[in-house]
C-alpha positions as CSV (number, residue, x, y, z in Angstrom):
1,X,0.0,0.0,0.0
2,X,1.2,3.5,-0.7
3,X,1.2,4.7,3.0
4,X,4.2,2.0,3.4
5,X,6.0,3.4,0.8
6,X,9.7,4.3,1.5
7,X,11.1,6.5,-0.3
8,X,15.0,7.5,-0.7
9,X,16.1,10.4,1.7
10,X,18.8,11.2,-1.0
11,X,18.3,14.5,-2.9
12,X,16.1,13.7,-5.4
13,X,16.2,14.4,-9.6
14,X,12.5,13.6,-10.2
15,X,11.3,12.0,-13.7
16,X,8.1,12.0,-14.7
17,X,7.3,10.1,-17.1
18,X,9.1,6.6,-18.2
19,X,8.5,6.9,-21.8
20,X,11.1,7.3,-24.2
21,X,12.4,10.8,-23.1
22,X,12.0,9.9,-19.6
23,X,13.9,6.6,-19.8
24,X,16.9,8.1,-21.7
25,X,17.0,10.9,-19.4
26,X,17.1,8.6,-16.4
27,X,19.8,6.0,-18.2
28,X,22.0,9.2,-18.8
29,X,21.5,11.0,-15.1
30,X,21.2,7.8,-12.6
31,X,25.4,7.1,-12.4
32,X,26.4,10.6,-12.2
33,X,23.6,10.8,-9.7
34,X,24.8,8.0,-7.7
35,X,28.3,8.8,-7.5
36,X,27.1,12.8,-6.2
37,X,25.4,11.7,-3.5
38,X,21.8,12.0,-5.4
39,X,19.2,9.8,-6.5
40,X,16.5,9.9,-9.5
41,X,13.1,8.6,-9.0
42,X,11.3,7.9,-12.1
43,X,7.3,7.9,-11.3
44,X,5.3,6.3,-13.9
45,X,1.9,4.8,-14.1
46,X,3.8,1.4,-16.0
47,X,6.0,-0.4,-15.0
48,X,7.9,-0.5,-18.8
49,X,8.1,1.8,-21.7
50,X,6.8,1.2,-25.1
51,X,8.5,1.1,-28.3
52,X,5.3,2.4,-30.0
53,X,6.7,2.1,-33.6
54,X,6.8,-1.4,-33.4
55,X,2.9,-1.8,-32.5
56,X,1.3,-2.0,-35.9
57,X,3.9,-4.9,-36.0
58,X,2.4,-6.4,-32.7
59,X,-0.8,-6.5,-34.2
60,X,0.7,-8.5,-37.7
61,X,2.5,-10.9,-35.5
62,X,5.5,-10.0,-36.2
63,X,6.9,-9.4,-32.9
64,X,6.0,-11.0,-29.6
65,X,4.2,-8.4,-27.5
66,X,6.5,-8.3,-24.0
67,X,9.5,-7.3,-26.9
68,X,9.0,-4.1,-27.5
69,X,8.3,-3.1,-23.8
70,X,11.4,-1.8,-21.9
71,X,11.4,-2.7,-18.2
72,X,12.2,0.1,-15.6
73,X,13.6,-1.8,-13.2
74,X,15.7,-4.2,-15.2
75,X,17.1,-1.5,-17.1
76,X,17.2,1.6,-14.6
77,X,18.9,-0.2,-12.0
78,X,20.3,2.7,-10.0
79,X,16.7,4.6,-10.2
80,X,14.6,4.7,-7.5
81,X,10.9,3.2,-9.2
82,X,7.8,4.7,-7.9
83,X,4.5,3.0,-10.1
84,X,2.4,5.4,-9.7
85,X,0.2,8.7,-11.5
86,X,1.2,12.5,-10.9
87,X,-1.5,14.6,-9.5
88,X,0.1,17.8,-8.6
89,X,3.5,19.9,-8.9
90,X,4.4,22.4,-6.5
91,X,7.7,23.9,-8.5
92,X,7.2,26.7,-5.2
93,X,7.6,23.9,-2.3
94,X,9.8,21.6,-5.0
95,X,6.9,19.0,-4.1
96,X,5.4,16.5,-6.4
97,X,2.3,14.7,-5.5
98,X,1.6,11.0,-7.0
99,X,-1.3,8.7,-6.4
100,X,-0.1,5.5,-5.4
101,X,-2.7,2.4,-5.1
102,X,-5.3,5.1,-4.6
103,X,-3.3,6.7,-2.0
104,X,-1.5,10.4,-2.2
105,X,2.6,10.4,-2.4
106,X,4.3,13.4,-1.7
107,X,8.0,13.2,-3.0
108,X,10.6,16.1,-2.4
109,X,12.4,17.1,-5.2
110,X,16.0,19.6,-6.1
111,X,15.2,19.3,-9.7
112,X,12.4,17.7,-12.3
113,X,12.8,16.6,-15.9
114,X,8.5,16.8,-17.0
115,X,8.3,13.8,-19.9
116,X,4.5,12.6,-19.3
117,X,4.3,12.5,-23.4
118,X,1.3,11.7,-25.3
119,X,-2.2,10.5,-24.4
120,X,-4.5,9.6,-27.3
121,X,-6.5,12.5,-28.8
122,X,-10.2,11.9,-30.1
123,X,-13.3,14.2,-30.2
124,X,-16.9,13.8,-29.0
125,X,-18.0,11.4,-31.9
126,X,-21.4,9.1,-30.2
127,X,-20.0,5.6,-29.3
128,X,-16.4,5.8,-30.0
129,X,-15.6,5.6,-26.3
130,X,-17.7,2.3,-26.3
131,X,-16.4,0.8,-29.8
132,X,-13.4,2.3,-30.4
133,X,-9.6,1.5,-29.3
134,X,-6.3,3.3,-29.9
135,X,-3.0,2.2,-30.8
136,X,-0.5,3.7,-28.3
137,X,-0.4,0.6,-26.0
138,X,0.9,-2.8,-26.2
139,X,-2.3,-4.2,-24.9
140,X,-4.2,-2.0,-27.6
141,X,-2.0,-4.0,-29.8
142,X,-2.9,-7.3,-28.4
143,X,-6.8,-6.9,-28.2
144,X,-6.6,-5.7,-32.3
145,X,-4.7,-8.7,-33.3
146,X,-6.7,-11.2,-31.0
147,X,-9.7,-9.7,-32.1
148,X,-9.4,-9.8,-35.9
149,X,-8.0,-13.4,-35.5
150,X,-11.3,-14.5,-33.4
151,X,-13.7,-12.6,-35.8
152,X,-12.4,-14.3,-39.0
153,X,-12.8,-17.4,-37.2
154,X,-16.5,-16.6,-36.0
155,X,-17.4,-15.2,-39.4
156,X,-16.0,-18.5,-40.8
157,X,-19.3,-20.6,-39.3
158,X,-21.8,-17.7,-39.1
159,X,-24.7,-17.7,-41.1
160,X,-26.1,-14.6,-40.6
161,X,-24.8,-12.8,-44.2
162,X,-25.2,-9.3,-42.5
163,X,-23.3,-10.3,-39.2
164,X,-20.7,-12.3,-40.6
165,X,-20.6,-9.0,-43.0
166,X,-19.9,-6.8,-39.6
167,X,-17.1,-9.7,-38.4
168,X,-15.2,-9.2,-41.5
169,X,-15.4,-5.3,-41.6
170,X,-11.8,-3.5,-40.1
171,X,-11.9,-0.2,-40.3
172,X,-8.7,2.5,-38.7
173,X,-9.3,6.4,-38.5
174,X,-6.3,8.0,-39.3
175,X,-4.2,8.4,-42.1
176,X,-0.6,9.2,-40.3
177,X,1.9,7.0,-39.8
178,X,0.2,4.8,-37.0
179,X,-2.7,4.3,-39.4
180,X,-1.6,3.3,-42.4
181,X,0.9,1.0,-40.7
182,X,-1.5,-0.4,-38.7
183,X,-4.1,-1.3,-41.5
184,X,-1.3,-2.5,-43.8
185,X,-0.3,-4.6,-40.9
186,X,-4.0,-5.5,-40.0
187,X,-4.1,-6.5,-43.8
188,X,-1.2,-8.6,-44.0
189,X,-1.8,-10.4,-41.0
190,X,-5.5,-11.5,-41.8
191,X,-4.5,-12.3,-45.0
192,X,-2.3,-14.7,-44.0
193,X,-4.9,-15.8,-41.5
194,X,-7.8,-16.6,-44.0
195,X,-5.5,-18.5,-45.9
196,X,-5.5,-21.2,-43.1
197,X,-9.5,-21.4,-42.8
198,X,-11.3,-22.7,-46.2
199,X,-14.4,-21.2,-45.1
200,X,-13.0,-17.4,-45.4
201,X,-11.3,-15.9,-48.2
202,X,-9.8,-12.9,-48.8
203,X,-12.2,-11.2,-51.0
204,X,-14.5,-11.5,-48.0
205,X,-12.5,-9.4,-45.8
206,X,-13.1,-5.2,-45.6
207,X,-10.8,-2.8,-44.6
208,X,-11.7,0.7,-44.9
209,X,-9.0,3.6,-43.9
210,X,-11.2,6.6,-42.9
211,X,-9.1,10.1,-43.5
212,X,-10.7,14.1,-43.0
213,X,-7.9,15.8,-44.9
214,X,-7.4,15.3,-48.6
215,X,-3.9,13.5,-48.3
216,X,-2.0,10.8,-46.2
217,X,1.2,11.2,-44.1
218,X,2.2,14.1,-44.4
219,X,5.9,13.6,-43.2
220,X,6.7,12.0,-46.3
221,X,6.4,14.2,-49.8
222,X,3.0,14.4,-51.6
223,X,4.1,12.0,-54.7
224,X,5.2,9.1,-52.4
225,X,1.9,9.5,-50.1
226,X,-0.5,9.2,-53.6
227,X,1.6,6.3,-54.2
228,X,0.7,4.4,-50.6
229,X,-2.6,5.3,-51.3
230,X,-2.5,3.5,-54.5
231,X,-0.6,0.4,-53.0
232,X,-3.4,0.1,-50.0
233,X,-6.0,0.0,-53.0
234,X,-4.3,-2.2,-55.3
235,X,-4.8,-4.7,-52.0
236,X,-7.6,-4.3,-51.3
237,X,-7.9,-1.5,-48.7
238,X,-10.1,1.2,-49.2
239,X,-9.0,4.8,-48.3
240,X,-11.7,7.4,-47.8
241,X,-10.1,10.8,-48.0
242,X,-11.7,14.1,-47.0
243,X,-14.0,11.6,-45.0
244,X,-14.7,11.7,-41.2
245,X,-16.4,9.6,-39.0
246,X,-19.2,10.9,-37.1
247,X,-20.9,8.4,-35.4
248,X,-20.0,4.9,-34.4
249,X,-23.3,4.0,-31.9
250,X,-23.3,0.2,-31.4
251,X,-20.9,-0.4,-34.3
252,X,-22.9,1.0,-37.0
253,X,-20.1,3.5,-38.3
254,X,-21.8,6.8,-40.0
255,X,-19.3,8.8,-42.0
256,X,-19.3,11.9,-43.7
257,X,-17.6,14.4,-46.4
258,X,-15.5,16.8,-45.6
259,X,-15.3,19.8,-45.4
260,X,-19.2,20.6,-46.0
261,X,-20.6,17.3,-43.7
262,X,-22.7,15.8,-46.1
263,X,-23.7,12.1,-45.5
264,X,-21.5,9.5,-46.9
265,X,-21.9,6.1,-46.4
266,X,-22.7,3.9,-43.3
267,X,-21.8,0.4,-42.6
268,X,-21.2,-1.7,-39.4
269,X,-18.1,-3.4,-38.1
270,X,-16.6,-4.4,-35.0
271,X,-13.3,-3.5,-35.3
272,X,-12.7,0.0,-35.3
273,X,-9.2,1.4,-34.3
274,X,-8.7,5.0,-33.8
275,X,-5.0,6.3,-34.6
276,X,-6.4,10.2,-35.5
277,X,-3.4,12.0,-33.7
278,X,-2.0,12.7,-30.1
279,X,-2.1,15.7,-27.3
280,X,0.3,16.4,-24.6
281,X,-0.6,14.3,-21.7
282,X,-2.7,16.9,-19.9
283,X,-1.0,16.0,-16.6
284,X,0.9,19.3,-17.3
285,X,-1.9,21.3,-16.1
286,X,-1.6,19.9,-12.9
287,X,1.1,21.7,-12.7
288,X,2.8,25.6,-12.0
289,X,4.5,25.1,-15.1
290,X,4.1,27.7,-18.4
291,X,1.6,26.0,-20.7
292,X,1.6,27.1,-24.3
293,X,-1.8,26.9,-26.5
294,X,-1.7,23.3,-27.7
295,X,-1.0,22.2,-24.5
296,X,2.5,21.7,-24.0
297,X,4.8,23.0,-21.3
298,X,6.6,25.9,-22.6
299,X,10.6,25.5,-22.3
300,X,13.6,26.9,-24.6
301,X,16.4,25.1,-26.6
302,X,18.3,24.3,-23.3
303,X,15.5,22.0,-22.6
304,X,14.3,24.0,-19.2
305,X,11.0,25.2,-18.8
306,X,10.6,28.6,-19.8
307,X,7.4,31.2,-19.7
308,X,6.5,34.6,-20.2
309,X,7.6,35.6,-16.7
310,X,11.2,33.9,-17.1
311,X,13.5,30.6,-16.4
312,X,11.5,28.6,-14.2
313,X,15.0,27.3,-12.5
314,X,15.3,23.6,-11.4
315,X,12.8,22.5,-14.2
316,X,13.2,20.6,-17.7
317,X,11.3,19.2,-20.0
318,X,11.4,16.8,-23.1
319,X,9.4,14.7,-25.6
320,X,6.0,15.0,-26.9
321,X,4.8,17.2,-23.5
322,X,7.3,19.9,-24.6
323,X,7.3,22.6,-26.9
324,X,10.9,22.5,-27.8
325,X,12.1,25.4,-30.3
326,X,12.9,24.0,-33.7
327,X,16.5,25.8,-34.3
328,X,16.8,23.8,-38.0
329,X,14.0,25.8,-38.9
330,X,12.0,22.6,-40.1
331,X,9.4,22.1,-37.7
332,X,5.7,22.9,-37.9
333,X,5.3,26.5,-36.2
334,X,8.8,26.7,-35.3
335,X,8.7,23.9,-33.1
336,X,9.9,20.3,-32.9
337,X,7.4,17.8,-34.2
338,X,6.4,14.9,-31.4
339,X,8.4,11.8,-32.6
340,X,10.6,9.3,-30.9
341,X,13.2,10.5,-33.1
342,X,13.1,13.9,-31.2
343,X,12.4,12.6,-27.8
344,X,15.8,10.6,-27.5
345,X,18.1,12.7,-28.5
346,X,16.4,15.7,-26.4
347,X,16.9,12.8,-23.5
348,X,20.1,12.6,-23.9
349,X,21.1,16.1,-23.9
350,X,18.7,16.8,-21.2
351,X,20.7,14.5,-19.5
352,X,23.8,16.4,-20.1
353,X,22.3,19.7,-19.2
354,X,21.1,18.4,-16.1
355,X,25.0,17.3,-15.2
356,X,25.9,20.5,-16.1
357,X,23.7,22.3,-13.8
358,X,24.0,20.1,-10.6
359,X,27.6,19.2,-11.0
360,X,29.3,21.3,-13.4
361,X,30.3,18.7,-16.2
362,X,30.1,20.5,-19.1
363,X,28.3,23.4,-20.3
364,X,24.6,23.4,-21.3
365,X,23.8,23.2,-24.9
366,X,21.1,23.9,-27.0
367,X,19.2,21.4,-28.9
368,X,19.4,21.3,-32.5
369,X,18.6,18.0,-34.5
370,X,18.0,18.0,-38.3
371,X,15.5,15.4,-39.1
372,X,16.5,12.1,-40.4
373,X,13.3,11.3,-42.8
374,X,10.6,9.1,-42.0
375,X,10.5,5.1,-42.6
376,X,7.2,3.3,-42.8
377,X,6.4,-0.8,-43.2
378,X,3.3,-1.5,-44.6
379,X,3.5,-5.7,-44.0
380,X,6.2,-7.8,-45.0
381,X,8.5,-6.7,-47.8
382,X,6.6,-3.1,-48.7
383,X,6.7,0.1,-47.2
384,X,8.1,3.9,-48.1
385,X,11.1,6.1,-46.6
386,X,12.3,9.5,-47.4
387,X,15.8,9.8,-45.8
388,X,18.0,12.8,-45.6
389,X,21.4,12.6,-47.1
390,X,23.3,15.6,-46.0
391,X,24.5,17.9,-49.0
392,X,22.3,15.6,-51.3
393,X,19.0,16.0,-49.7
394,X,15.7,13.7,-49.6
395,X,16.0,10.5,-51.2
396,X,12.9,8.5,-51.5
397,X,12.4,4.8,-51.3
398,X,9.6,2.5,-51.7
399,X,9.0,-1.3,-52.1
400,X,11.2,-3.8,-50.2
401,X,14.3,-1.3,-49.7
402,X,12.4,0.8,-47.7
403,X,11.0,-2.3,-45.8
404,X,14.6,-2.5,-45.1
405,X,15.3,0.6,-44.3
406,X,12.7,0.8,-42.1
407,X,13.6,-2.4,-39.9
408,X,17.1,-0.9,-39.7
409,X,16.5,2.4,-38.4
410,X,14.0,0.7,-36.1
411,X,16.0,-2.3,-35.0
412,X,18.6,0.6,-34.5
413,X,16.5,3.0,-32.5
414,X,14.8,0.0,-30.5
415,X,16.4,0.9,-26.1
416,X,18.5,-1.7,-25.0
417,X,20.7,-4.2,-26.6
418,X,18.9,-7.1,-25.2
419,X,15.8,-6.1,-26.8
420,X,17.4,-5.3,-29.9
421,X,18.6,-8.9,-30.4
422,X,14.6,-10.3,-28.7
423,X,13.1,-8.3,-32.0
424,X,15.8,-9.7,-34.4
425,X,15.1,-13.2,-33.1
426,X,11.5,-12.4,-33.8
427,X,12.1,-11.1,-37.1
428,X,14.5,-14.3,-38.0
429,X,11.9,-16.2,-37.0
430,X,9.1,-14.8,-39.4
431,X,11.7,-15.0,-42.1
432,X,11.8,-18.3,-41.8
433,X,8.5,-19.9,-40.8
434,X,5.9,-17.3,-41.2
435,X,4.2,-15.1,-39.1
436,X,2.3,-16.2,-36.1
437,X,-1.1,-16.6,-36.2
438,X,-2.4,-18.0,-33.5
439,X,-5.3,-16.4,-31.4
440,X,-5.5,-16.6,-27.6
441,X,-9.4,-15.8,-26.8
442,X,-9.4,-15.6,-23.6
443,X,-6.8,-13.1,-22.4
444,X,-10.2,-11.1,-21.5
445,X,-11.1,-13.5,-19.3
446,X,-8.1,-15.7,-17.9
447,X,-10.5,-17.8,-15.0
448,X,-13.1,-18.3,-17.4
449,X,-12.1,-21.9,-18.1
450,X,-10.9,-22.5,-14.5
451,X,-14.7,-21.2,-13.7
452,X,-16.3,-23.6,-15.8
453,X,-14.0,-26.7,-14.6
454,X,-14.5,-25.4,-10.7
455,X,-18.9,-25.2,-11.1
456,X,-20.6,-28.0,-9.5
457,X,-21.6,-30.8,-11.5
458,X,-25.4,-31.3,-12.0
């Protein structure tokens, strides 16, 4: 229980946040910590961080699950681990306040590092909060693989034309990175899947991409996004542009045109994933901190959090909850864009800053990172990159080289050695005997067979 909680009695550098930023910023602080008589506590509501970039290829089977989840504690062995949710900053008192098991934490602090990242961002559409899930957890991932896999195989004895209609309809809202990976994953997979039951095919299968704005992806150039739109169709997968959804009551999915919000059409399913963008994690306003219009803490290219009324001294932050100046000049409204690409090399000087600050090692820079391009997989052996090559500029890739591509920056960018080589064994794996397939129904309900075997015989 939280009131037995002990707590270090060290000076404290507190993390919040145990995503990517946080993580790196920890990894980089905890030794110098250590060896200065300090300690940093990372407080986090998981116990792991998530490699999100790797979910659409949770969902396809491709990787195992528990593989792209970093463990704090195995990996941040000199940080003090508190499982638990902010609920308050008091930058005055230097006082952070975290619910713990229900109960409320108060934990001392001589500096903070704010990397809460991103929380799913929808809108007030009627029965997406019943119907819908997101893709920015590992056990999102899980539930949309398990889920297609036990809805092919229930449409594969249903008689019902209109039900087993519903079963075989997948539809993701979206059409970022997260989306189109995640249906051409969802495709792949299923494909795959059918192939294994006689009584489905693949023509029977629907998967509909729903997108508001006229275009996909904007990270890569407008030629190469017309051309994923024409791969998706070419297998299959329908991609509504300039259509959003606008109500999804009980499964039956009403869309409309955009911009004017005329009636398109309506259909059922019960698969419906929602991947339509990201918002700072609004844990920020729980806080004395600056907050900027869009929700982000306010800080300046040294990474510390910075306002209208000045340096707010003793504070940082990094990551998708930060605003963090743009100094190549390439991000959207001056600032940096919220990508993992960002968020671990802003760790990582963070974490140099910080050392700079408490124990004068080094001076504290600026951050200033020139985007690396963007890599996308779209199922096995297809997907699109646009990488920067300094002094030659963007060169574009599509087909099985970018698949490539993408797996190696990823493999690359994936924390910790050990599950570097875990996702390598995976991929080895598929290489050589295909993906995984196989459903597990009753994760939902793990006692439901021990309930049935424990009942009293009639």
């Amino acid at each position: 229980m939280a009131e037995k909680l002990e707590l270090s009695q060290k000076p404290r550098i507190l993390v919040v946040g145990g995503g990517y930023a946080g993580l790196y910023a920890a990894k980089n602080l905890e030794a110098a910590a250590e060896a200065n008589g300090d300690i940093v506590t990372v407080v986090d509501p998981l116990p792991y961080m998530t490699y999100q970039p790797f979910l659409p290829e949770v969902v396809s089977g491709s990787i195992e699950p528990r593989h792209i989840v970093v463990n704090h504690r195995q990996h941040l062995r000199k940080s003090e681990m508190v499982e638990g949710a902010l609920t308050a900053v008091d930058h005055a008192k230097k006082v952070a306040t975290v619910d713990v098991d229900g109960e409320s934490v108060e934990i001392p602090y001589k500096q903070i590092i704010m990397t809460a990242g991103a929380i799913t961002r929808t809108f007030p559409i009627p029965g997406l909060a019943e119907v819908g899930i997101g893709m920015k957890a590992v056990e999102e991932a899980v539930a949309v693989r398990d889920g297609i896999l036990d809805r092919i195989e229930e449409a594969s004895t249903e008689t019902d034309p209109a039900r087993r209609e519903r079963l075989l309809t997948f539809v993701v809202v979206g059409g970022g990175f997260a989306g189109i990976e995640t249906i051409s994953e969802m495709e792949d997979m299923a494909r795959d899947a059918v192939k294994q039951n006689p009584r489905v095919s693949r023509e029977d299968l629907r998967f509909v991409m729903i997108e508001a704005m006229g275009r996909i992806m904007p990270e890569v150039a407008e030629d190469q996004a017309e051309w994923v739109v024409e791969h998706l169709r070419s297998r299959g997968i329908e991609v509504l542009l300039n259509t959003s959804l606008a109500d999804a009551t009980g499964g039956k999915l009403q869309l409309i045109n955009m911009p004017d919000k005329s009636p398109a059409q309506t259909f059922e399913s019960d698969t419906l994933v929602w991947t339509a963008g990201v918002m700072a994690n609004p844990v920020v306003r729980q806080t004395d901190f600056p907050v900027e219009e869009r929700g982000r803490l306010q800080v300046n290219a040294k990474l510390q959090i910075e306002g209208p009324e000045g340096l707010v001294k003793d504070a940082w932050a990094a990551g998708d909850v930060a605003a963090v100046p743009d100094l190549t000049g390439g991000g959207v409204g001056g600032m940096c864009v919220p990508n993992a690409q960002h968020a671990v090399r802003q760790a990582k000087l963070l974490a140099k800053n910080v050392k700079a600050d408490l124990y004068g090692e080094g001076e504290i820079q600026e951050y200033r990172h020139e985007n690396l391009g963007a890599v996308a997989g779209f199922g096995f052996g297809k997907g699109v990159a646009r990488i920067a090559v300094p002094k030659y500029g963007d060169v574009k890739l599509r087909g099985p080289i970018a698949w490539l591509a993408h797996r190696g920056y990823h493999g690359m960018a994936m924390p910790m050695f050990e599950r570097k080589f875990r996702v390598l064994g995976d991929w080895i794996a598929g290489g050589l005997f295909g993906r995984d397939t196989t459903p597990l129904p009753d994760l939902d309900e793990p006692r439901a067979l021990f309930e049935r075997s424990a009942k009293p015989k009639k």
